[in-house]
N, C-alpha and C positions, 0 to 999 in steps of 0.2 A: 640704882634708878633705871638702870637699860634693863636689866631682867623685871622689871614692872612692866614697862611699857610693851616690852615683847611677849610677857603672860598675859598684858588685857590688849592688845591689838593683835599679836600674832607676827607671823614672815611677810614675806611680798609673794610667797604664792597664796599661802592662807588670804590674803588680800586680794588676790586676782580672782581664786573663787569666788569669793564673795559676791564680788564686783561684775562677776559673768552670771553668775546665778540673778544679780539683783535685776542685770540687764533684762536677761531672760526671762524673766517674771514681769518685769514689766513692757516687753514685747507682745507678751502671751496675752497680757489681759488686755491690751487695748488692740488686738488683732480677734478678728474673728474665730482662733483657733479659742476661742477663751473657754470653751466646756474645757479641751484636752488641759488644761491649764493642771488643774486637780493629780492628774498623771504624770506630765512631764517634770513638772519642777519636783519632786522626791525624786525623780530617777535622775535628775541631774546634782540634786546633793548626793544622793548614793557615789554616781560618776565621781562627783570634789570629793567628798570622804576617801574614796578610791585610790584618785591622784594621789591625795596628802598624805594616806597610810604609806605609799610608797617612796615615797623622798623622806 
C-alpha cells in the first residue's frame, strides 16, 4: 500500500514543487504581472523538473 501512495502522490519535495509552482501561479495571475504569467510558470516547472532529476 505505501508504494501506491508514493506512485500517485510522490515524496515531500515532488510535493513542495507542486505546491510553489501552485503558489506561484496563482500570484502571477492575480498580480498585474499576469501577460508574463504564460512565460514564467514553464520555466519554473523546467526549474522543479530540474531540482527533482537531481535528488
Amino acid at each position: 500500500m505505501r508504494g501506491l501512495i508514493k506512485t500517485l502522490i510522490g515524496d515531500a519535495r515532488n510535493l513542495g514543487c507542486i505546491a510553489i509552482i501552485t503558489a506561484l501561479a496563482a500570484a502571477l495571475i492575480a498580480s498585474p504581472a499576469r501577460p508574463f504569467a504564460g512565460a514564467l510558470i514553464p520555466l519554473a516547472l523546467l526549474a522543479a523538473a530540474a531540482y527533482l532529476a537531481r535528488r
